[in-house]
N, C-alpha and C positions, 0 to 999 in steps of 0.2 A: 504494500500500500504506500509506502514513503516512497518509489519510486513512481508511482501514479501523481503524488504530491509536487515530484520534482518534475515532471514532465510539466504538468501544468501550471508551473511557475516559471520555468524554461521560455513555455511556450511563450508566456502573457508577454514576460519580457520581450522577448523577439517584436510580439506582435508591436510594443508598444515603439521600440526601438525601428519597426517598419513604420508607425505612424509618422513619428515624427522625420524621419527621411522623406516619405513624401508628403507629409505638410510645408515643409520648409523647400523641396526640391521637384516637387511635381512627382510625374514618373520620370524624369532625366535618367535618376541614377536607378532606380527601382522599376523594376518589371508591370507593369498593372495584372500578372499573371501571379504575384509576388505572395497571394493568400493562397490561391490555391497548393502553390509549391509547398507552403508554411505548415498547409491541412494535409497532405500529403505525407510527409517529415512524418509528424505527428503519428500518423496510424500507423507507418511503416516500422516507427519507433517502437511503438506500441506491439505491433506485431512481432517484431523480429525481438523482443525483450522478453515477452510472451514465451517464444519458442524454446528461450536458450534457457530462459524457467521451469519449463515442463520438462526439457533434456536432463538439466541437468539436476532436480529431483528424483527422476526416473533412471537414473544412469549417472552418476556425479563420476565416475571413470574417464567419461567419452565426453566431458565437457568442453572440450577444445573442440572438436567435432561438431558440436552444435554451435557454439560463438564461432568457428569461420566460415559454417554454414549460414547462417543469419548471415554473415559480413558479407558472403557470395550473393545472398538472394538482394539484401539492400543493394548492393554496387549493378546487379543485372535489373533489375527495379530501375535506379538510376538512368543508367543508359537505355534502358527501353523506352522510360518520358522525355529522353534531351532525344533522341531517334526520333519518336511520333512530333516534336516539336520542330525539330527542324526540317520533317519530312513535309508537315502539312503545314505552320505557320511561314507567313511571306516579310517579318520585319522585326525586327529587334531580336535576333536568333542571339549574337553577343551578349548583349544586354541579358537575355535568359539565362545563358549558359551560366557565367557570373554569379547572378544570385542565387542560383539555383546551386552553386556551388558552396557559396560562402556556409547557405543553411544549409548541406547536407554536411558541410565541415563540423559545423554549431552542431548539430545532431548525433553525430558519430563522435565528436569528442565526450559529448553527456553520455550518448552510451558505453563508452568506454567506461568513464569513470567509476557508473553507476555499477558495470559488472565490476570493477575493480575494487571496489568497495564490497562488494560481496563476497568478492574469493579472499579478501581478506580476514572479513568470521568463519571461512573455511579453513583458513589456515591456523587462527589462532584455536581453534574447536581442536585441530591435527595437534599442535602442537600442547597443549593443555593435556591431551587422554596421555 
């Protein structure tokens, strides 16, 4: 549940940090696609966090196997929406690529931490018995 918490303070952040870029800059620097990216992030977070939770309850051995699996499905996820975007939209393809990068940067570094944080009461649980 505290990782549900930090998602959605993550998020707010982000979101509000996208406000104020385009209140002050129009879309110049920011995508007008920039929310959907954000809600996108979001679930893929959500899901691929999901995954390596149920693995690694189910299996705490093969945990590495479920986090690079997650990390494989995010990254072909990824290129699948900058693929459909630059395949079918006709303007600001740069501009997309960009933001759409920054937040999967923003996103994959929270989830790092977050598993990171968690193999570490794994570790000290090992280290304790």
């Amino acid at each position: 549940m505290r990782f549900l918490y930090s998602l959605i303070a993550l998020s707010l952040f982000v979101a509000i940090g996208i406000g104020i870029f385009v209140h002050f800059t129009g879309y110049t620097l920011v995508h007008p696609f920039i929310w959907y990216i954000l809600g996108f992030f979001v679930l893929i977070t959500l899901f691929t966090f999901y995954l390596v939770q149920m693995g690694a309850k189910n299996d705490e051995e093969n945990f590495q196997l479920y986090y690079f699996g997650s990390s494989v499905f995010r990254v072909l996820m990824s290129i699948g929406v900058i693929f459909i975007y630059v395949f079918f939209a006709s303007g600001n393809k740069v501009q997309f690529a960009m933001n759409f990068f920054v937040i999967y940067f923003i996103y994959t570094g929270f989830e790092i931490y977050c598993i990171l944080s968690n193999l570490r009461r794994f570790s000290k649980n090992q280290v304790s018995e």
